[in-house]
GUROLO-598853 format. One record per residue (C-alpha): residue number from 1; chain; y, z, x. Coordinates in steps of 0.1 Angstrom, whole numbers, plus 5000, padded with zeros to 4 digits. Layout:
<pts>
NUM,A,Y,Z,X
...
</pts>
This chain:
<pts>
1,A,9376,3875,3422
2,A,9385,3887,3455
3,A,9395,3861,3487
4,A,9372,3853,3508
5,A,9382,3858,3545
6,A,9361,3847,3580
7,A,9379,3875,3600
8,A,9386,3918,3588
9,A,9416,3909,3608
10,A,9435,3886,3633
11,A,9445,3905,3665
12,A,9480,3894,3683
13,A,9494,3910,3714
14,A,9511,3897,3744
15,A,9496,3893,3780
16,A,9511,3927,3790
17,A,9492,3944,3769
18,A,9455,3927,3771
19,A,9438,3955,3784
20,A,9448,3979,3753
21,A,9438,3944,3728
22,A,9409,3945,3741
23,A,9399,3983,3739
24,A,9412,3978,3700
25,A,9397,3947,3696
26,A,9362,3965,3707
27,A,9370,4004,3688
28,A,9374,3982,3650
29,A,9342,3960,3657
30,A,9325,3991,3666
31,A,9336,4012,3640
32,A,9311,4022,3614
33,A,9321,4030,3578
34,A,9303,4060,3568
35,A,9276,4057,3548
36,A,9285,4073,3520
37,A,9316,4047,3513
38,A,9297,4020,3523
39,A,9296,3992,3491
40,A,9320,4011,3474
41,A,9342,3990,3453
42,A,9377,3990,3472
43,A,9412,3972,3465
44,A,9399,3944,3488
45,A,9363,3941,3478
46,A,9329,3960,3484
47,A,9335,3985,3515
48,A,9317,3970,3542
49,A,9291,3992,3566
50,A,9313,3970,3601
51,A,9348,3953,3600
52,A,9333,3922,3619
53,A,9343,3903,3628
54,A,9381,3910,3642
55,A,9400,3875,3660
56,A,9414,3882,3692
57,A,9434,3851,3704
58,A,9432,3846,3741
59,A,9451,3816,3745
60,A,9488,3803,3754
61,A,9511,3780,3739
62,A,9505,3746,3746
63,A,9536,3725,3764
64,A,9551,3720,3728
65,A,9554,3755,3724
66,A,9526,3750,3690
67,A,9498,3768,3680
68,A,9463,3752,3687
69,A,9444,3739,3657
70,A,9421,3767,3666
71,A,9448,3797,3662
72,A,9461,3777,3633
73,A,9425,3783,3615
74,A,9416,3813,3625
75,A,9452,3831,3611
76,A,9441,3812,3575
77,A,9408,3825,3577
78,A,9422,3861,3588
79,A,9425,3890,3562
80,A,9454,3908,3576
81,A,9474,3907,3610
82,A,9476,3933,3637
83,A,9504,3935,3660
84,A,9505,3956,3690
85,A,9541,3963,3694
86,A,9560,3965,3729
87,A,9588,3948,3744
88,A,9569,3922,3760
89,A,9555,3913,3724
90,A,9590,3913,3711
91,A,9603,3890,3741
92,A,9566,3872,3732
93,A,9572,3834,3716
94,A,9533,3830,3712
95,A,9533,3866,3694
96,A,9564,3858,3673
97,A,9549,3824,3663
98,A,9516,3838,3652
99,A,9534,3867,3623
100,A,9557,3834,3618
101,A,9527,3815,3609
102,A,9505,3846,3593
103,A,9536,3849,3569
104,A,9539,3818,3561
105,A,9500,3813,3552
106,A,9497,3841,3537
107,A,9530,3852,3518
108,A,9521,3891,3512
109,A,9496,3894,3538
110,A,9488,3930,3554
111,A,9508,3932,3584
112,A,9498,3960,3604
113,A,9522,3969,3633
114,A,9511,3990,3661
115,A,9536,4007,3684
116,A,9527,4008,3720
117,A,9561,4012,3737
118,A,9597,4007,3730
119,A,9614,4011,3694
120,A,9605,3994,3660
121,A,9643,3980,3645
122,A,9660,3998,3676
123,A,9698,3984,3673
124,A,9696,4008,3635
125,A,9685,4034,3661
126,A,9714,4035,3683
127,A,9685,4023,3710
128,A,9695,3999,3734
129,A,9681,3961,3720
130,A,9660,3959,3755
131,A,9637,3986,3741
132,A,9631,3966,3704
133,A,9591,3966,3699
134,A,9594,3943,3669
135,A,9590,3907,3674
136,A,9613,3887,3660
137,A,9594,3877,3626
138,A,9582,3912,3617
139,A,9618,3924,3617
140,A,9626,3898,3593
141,A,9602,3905,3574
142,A,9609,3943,3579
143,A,9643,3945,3576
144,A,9650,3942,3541
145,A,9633,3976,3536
146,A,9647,4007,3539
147,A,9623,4010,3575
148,A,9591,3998,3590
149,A,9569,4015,3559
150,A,9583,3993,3534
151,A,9567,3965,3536
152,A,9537,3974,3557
153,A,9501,3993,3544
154,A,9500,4012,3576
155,A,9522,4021,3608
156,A,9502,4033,3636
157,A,9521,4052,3665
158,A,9499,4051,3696
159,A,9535,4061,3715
160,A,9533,4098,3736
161,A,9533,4124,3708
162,A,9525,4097,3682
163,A,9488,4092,3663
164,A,9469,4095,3694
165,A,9440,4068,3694
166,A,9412,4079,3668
167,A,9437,4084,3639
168,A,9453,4049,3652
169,A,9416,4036,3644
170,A,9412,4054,3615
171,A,9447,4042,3603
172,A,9442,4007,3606
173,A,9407,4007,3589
174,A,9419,4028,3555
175,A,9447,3996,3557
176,A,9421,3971,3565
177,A,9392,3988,3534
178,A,9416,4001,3513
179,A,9396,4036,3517
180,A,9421,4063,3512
181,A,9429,4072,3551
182,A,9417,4115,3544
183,A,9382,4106,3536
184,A,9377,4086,3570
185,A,9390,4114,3590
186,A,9373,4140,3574
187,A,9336,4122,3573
188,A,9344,4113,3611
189,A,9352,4151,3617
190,A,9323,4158,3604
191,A,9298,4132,3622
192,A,9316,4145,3652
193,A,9304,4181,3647
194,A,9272,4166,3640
195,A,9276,4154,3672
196,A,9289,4187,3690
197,A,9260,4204,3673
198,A,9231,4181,3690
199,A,9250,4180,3722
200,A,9252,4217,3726
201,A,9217,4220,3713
202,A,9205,4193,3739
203,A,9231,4211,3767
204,A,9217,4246,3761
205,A,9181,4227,3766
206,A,9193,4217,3798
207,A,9209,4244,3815
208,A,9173,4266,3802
209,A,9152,4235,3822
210,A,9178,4236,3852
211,A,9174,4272,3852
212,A,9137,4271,3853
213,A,9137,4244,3881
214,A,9161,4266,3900
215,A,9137,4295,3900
216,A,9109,4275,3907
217,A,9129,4258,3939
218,A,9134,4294,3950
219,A,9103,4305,3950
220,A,9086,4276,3973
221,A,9096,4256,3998
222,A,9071,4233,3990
223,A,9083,4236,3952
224,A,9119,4222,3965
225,A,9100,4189,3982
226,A,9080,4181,3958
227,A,9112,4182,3937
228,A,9128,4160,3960
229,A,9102,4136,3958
230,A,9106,4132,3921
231,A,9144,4128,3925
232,A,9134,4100,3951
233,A,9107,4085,3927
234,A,9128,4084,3899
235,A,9155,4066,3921
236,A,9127,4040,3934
237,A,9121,4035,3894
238,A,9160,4025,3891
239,A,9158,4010,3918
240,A,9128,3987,3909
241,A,9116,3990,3876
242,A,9145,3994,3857
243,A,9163,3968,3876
244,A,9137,3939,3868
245,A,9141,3953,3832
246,A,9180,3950,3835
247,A,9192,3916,3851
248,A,9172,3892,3832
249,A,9198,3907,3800
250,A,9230,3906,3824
251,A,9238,3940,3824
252,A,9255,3938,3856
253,A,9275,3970,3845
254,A,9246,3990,3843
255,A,9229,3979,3874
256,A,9259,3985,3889
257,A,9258,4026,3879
258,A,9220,4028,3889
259,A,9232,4014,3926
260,A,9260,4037,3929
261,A,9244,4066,3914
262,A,9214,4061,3940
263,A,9241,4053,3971
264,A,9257,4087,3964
265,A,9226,4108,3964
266,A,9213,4097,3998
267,A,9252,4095,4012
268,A,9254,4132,4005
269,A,9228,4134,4035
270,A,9230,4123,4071
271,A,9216,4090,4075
272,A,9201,4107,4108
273,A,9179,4133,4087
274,A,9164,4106,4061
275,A,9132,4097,4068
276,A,9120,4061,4067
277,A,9115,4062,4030
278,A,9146,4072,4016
279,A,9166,4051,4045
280,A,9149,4021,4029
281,A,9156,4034,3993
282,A,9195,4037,4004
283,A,9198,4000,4017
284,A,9177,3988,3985
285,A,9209,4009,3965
286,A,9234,3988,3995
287,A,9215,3956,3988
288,A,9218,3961,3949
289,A,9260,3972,3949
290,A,9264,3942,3973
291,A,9247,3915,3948
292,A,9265,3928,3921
293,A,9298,3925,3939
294,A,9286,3890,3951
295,A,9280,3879,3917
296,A,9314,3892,3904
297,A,9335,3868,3934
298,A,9343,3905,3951
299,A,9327,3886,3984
300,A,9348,3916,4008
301,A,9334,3939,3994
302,A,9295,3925,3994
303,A,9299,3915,4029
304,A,9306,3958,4034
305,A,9276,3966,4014
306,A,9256,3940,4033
307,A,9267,3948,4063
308,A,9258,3988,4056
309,A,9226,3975,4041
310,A,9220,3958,4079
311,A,9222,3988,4096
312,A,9205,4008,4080
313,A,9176,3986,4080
314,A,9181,3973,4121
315,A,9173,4017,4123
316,A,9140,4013,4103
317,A,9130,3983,4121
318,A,9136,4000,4155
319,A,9116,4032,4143
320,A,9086,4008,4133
321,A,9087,3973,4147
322,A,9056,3965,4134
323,A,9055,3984,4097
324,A,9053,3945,4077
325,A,9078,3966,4051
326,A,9099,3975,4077
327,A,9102,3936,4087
328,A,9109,3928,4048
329,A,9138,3949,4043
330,A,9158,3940,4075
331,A,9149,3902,4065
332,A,9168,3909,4031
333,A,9195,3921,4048
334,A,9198,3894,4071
335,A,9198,3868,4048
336,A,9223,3887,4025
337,A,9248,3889,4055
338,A,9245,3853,4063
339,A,9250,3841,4027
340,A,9284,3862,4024
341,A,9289,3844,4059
342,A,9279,3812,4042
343,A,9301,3819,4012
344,A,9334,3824,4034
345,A,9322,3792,4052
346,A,9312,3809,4086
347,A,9285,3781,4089
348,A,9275,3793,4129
349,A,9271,3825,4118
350,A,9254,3820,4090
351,A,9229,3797,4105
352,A,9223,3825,4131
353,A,9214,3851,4102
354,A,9199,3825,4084
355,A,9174,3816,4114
356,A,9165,3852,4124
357,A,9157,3856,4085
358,A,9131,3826,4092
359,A,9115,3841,4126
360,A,9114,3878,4104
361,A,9097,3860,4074
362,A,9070,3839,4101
363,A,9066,3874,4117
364,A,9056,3891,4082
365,A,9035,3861,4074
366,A,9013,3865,4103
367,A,9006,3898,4092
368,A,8992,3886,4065
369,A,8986,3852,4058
370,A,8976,3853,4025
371,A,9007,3878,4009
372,A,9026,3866,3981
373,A,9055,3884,3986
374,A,9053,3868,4023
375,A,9049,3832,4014
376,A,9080,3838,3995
377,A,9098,3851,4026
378,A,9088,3816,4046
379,A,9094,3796,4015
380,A,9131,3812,4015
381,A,9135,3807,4049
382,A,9127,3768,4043
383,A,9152,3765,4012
384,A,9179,3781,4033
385,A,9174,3763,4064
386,A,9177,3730,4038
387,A,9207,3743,4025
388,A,9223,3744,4059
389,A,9210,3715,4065
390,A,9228,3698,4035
391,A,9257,3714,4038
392,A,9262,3696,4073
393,A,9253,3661,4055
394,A,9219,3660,4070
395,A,9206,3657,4035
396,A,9176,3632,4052
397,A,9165,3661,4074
398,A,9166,3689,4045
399,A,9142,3674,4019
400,A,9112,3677,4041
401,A,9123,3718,4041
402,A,9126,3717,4004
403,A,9096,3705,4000
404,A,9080,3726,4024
405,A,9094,3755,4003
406,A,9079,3735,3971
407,A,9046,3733,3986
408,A,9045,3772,3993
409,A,9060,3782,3960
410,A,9029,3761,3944
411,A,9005,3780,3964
412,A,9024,3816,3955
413,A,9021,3801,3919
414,A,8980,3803,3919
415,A,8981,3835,3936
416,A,9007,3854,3912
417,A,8988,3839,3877
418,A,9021,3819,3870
419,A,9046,3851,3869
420,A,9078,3839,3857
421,A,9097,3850,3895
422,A,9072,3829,3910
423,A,9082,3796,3886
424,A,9123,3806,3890
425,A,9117,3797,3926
426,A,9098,3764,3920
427,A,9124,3751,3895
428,A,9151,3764,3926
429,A,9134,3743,3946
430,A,9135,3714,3924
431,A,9170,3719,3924
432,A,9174,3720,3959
433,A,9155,3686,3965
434,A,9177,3670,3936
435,A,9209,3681,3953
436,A,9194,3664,3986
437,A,9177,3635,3971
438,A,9218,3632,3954
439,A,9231,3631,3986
440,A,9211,3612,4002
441,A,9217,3584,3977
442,A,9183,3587,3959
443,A,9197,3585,3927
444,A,9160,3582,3909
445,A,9141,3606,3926
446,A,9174,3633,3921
447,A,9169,3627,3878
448,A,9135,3633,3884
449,A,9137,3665,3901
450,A,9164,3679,3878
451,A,9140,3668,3847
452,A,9114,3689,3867
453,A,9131,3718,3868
454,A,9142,3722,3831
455,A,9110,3715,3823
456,A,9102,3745,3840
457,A,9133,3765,3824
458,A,9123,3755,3784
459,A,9088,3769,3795
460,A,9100,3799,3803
461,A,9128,3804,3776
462,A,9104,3798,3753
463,A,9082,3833,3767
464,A,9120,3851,3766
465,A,9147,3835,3748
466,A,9173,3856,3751
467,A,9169,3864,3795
468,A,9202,3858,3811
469,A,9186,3844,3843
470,A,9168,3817,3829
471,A,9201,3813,3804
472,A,9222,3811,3836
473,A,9196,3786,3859
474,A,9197,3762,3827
475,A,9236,3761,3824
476,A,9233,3745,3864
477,A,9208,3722,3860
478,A,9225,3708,3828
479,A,9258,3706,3846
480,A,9240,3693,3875
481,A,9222,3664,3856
482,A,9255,3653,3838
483,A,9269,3645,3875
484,A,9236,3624,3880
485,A,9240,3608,3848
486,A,9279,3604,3851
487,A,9269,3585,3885
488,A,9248,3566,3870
489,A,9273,3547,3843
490,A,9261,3567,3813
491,A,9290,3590,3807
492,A,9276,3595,3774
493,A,9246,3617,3781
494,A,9266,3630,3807
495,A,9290,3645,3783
496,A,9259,3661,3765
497,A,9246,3679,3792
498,A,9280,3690,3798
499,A,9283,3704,3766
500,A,9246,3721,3768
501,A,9260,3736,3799
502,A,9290,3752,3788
503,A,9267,3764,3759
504,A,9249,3783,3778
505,A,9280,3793,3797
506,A,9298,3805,3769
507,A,9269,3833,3763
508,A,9269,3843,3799
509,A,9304,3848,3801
510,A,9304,3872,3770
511,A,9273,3887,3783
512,A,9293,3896,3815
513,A,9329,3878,3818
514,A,9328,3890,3855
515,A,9300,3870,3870
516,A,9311,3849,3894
517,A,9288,3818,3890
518,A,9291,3818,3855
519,A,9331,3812,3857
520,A,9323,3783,3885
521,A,9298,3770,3865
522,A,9323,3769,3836
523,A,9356,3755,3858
524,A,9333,3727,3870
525,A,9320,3713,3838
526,A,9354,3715,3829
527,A,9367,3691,3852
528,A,9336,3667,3847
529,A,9347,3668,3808
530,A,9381,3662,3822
531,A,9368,3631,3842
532,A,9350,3617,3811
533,A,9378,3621,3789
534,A,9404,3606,3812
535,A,9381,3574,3818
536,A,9375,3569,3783
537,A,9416,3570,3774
538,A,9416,3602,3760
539,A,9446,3620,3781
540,A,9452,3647,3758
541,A,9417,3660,3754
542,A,9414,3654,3797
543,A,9443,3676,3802
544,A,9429,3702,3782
545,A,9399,3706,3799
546,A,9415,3704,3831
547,A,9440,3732,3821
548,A,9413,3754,3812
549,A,9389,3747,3843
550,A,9431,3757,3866
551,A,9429,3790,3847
552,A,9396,3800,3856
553,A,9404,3789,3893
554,A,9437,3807,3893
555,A,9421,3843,3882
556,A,9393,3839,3904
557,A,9418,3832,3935
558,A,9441,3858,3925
559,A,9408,3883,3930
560,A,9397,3865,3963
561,A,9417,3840,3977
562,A,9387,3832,4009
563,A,9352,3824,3993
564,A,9346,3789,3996
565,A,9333,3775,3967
566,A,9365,3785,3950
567,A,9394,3784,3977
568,A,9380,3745,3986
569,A,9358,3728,3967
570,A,9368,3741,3931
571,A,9403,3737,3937
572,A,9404,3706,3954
573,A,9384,3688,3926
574,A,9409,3704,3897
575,A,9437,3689,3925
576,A,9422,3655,3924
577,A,9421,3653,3888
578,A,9455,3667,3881
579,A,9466,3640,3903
580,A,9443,3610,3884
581,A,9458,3619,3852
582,A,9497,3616,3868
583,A,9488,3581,3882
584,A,9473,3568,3850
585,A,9508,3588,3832
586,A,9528,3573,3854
587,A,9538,3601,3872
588,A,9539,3589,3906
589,A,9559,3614,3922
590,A,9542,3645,3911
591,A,9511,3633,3920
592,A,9521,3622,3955
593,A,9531,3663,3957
594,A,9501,3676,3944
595,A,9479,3655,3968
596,A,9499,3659,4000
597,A,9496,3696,3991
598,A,9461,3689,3988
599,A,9462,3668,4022
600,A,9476,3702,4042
601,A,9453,3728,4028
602,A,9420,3701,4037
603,A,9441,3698,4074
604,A,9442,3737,4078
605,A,9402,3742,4062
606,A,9388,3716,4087
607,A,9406,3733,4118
608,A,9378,3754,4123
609,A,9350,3731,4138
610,A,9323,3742,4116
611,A,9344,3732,4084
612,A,9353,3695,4100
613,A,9322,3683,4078
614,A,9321,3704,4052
615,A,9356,3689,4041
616,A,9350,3653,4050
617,A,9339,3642,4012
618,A,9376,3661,4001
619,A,9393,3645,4027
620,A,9378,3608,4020
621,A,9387,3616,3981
622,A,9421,3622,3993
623,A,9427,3594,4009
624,A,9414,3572,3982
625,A,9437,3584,3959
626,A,9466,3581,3981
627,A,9455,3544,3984
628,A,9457,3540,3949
629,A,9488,3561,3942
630,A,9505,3536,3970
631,A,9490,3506,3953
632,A,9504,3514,3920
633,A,9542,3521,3940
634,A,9531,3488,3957
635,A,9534,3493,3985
636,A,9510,3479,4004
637,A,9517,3490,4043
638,A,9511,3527,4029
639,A,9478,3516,4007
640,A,9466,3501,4041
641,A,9468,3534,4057
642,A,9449,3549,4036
643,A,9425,3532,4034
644,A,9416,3524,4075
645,A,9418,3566,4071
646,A,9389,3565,4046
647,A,9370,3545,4075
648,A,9383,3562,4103
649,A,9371,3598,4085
650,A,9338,3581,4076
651,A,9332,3566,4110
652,A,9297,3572,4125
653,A,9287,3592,4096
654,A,9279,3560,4070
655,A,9247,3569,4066
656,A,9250,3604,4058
657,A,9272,3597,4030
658,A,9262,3605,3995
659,A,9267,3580,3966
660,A,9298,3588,3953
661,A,9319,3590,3984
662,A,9302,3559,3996
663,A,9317,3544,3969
664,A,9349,3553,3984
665,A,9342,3540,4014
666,A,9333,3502,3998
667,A,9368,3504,3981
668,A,9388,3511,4016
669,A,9367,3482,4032
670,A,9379,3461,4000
671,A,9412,3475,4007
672,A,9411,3462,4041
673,A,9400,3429,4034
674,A,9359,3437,4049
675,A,9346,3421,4019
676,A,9309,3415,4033
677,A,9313,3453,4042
678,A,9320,3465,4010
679,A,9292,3438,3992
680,A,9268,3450,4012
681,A,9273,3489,4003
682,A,9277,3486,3966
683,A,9244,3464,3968
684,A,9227,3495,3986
685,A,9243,3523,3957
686,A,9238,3494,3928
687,A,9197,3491,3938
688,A,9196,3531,3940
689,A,9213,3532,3902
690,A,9247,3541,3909
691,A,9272,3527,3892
692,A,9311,3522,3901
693,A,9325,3525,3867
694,A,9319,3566,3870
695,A,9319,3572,3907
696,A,9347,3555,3928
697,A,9377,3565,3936
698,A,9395,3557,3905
699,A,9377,3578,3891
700,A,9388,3611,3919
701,A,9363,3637,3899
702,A,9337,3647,3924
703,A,9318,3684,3912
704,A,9297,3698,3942
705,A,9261,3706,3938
706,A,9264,3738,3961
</pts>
């Protein structure tokens, strides 16, 4: 009887050479056996119709310099190994500990060895040993042969002048099938003329119909316009239908083509000869490239499609003040640009853009009273205003907005026969008021509202399972309620809606590993788990999660070092944590670094007035920690200090604090000896249902809602 194997094969590469592992790692999934051989009986069982699934490790060595558990199983579990071959896999310990370990689990194992760069066994070659492509346990395992064929069922060359990629693939699956390697070339040379044969066909067909439309466009001037209106109309269908057909499966990639393909058709024109119709068509392209970018953390280069997007709009809006469609567009630019100002924490001008967007959404509205699309306008205008609004700690004065917005999205709701965009927004608002209710220490009333709005997400998940928008709003709102519940004492059902949310996380991100919320989503809940783990003595599993929400933050810096959410709050929370898990270790000293580090880049962020209070819970956080880090060295002049900071930062602004960082506050006015002070607050947060045990500054993990 023949093995049974999980995985065709187990993929192993170094870092260097992701971007060629992954192409690989996509062309042998992909591959289809041709019919023909399909279920044929080979050397390694029945010929399958796909080689899936292929393992492609994407991990590091842990501190020990070990293979996880999860490497460990999936090498037993693996058919053969794949090497790509270079000098930085040779110089590779992970790479060189993964054949060690195939090897030693499976004794004759295939081991297939593609060459990317360098030389395989290159001291026998009279190469110099910098260029050896080998690691170190395939040339042991090579070298008593008389070269690399010996012990190997296939050597694939992808070198300049060597197999060139198709026969690489084919290569690899005749060694993978056991199918004799002729027959996979020959029946792929001949689905390929197939291929050649339709395309021509379908080319010739072409060139005839552009031929046709040629001669008709020079016969008639009025031919050519109404051509150009079908070349416009079919650009408004990209545009709008076949975007609402696209984003709710996150294909982000091919949105992205429609917008660019659109873009370069009216760019080929002077903006000054487009009429109103396709000037609005080419900021709907701008708006569309810009959200994409948005969504993928390249906030540069939104802001320049938003920014285009605002002028071309301000130029409709001065040709027809009083066009209501006219008024709509601008709006969406408006409130595009002062999100991207929002995201890079601009708050003044983003308030600006973001009150102009309420005056053009009140001037649509009295247009027409009674217009779905501009009750959404107003209702967004609300839900924004809130947001800035929360975002200066004026949580107290934003719920009334975000129920405001509530109150109109209900209303939209009888007018649009429950449409599924209509319901997104009332769950968003029921987001929005938890948030606000969170912060300002309504414990209760924020469950509730979070309960409300996956209500709303299961009811429309169960209409379409499988649409990433929904997918994605249910991934917050879980992560979102495990910080309610984790305030609350009960780190138990905090942990699963932490894991419900990186459920859903984990589909987004192989839907589209470049969308930006996703990955924040996923560092976040990463952190909380980190938290959790810490607090319930389990360091090992906490620094794991915490490792993998630093790697997420350190890719997404590397691509933009300035949007907020990322440069501050993300990174700050992943400091505080590091720094937890040192004091409880022990390691005083490289916690005091990573938290006066932490100190200066929270000094330099809140230089900029408008940042002063959109730092102060980081700041507090800081403090406390240093309180307790000085408490542990004991010495108690230094805790002090700390702690009259926490006060002094807090000062005036008590009320406006939200649960957790109120918490802080009652352990610096224990720490200075205000024991009625510090009574009297943990009464207030103890009646509202929070709980000390998960949300003081012991504790140091605080996740943002926004």
């Amino acid at each position: 009887m023949y093995r049974s194997f999980r995985y065709w094969g187990f993929l192993s590469y170094s870092h260097d050479d992701r971007r060629v592992a992954e192409r690989m790692h996509k062309a042998l999934e992909a591959y289809r056996i041709p019919t023909r051989l399909v279920g044929l009986d080979g050397p390694f069982g029945p010929v399958p119709a796909r080689l899936l699934p292929i393992f492609r490790d994407r991990d590091d060595l842990n501190a020990g310099g070990r293979l996880g558990p999860e490497v460990e199983h999936a090498l037993a579990a693996s058919r053969s190994l794949i090497v790509l071959c270079t000098p930085s896999a040779a110089a590779s310990a992970w790479v060189d500990a993964e054949i060690a370990a195939f090897i030693r689990l499976h004794e004759d194992g295939p081991l297939f060895c593609v060459i990317l760069d360098g030389e395989p066994l290159a001291p026998t070659h009279g190469a110099d040993a910098s260029c050896e492509c080998l690691p170190a346990a395939a040339r042991a395992r090579f070298s008593a042969g008389a070269g690399l064929d010996h012990n190997t069922p296939v050597a694939v060359d992808l070198r300049e002048d060597g197999d060139g990629w198709r026969l690489a693939v084919h290569k690899i699956v005749a060694g993978l099938t056991g199918l004799p390697l002729d027959q996979l070339v020959q029946r792929d040379a001949q689905r390929r003329h197939r291929r050649m044969a339709w395309l021509s066909l379908a080319l010739i067909a072409i060139a005839v119909a552009l031929g046709l439309l040629a001669m008709l466009a020079y016969r008639a001037r009025d031919e050519a316009r109404e051509q150009r209106a079908q070349a416009e109309g079919l650009i408004e269908f990209m545009l709008v239908d076949l975007r609402k057909r696209l984003e709710p499966v996150g294909r982000l990639d091919a949105l992205e083509s429609v917008g660019e393909r659109a873009l370069a058709y009216y760019d080929r024109q002077s903006v000054k000869s487009l009429d109103p119709d396709s000037l609005a068509q080419r900021a709907r392209a701008l708006h569309l490239i810009g959200e994409i970018d948005d969504r993928r953390g390249d906030i540069k280069a939104a802001r320049s499609a938003f920014t285009r997007a605002r002028a071309s709009t301000a130029e409709l809006l001065l040709r027809e003040p009083d066009e209501p469609q006219r008024i709509y567009d601008h709006a969406q630019s408006v409130f595009w640009n002062g999100y991207t100002d929002w995201q890079y924490g601009d708050i003044a001008a983003a308030e600006l853009a973001f009150r102009e967007y309420a005056r053009l959404a009140n001037d649509l509205l009295a247009h027409d009273p009674e217009n779905p699309d501009w009750l959404t306008e107003v209702s967004s205008a609300h839900s924004n205003l809130g947001s800035m609004l929360l975002g200066q700690l004026r949580a107290a004065d934003a719920i009334p907005q975000f129920m405001q917005s509530l109150r109109i999205d209900r209303k939209r709701a009888t007018l649009a026969d429950d449409a599924a965009p209509v319901q997104l927004d009332i769950a968003q608002d029921h987001s929005w008021l938890s948030s606000a209710y969170f912060a300002n220490r309504q414990l209760r009333p924020a469950v509730a509202e979070r309960e409300a709005e996956l209500v709303v997400y299961r009811r429309l998940a169960a209409r379409a399972p499988r649409d990433a928008v929904v997918q994605g709003r249910q991934m917050l709102a879980h992560r979102f309620l495990a910080k309610l519940h984790l305030a609350a004492g009960d780190t138990g059902r905090a942990g699963s809606e932490l894991a419900r949310s990186l459920e859903f996380s984990e589909l987004q991100r192989k839907l589209d590993p470049d969308n930006l919320d996703w990955q924040e989503s996923a560092a976040k809940a990463n952190v909380m788990l980190a938290r959790i783990a810490r607090v319930s003595g389990r360091s090992a599993q906490a620094r794991q999660y915490l490792d993998a929400a630093a790697s997420l933050l350190a890719r997404q810096l590397q691509r933009d070092s300035m949007a907020w959410e990322w440069r501050v709050d993300v990174q700050e929370e992943v400091a505080f944590e590091r720094a937890a898990q040192m004091i409880d270790g022990n390691r005083l000293p490289a916690a005091e670094g990573v938290l006066v580090a932490s100190q200066q880049r929270l000094q330099e962020a809140a230089l900029e007035p408008s940042h002063e209070v959109m730092t102060l819970r980081h700041r507090i956080f800081n403090e406390a920690l240093q309180a307790r880090l000085a408490r542990r060295r004991g010495d108690a002049g230094a805790e002090q200090a700390h702690w009259q900071q926490v006060i002094a930062l807090a000062q005036g602004r008590e009320g406006r604090l939200d649960g957790e960082t109120t918490f802080a506050l009652a352990d610096a006015m224990h720490g200075m000896r205000r024991e009625d002070d510090a009574r009297q607050l943990r009464s207030t947060l103890a009646a509202a249902g929070y709980r000390q045990e998960s949300a003081g500054v012991d504790r140091a993990g605080v996740v943002f809602q926004r």
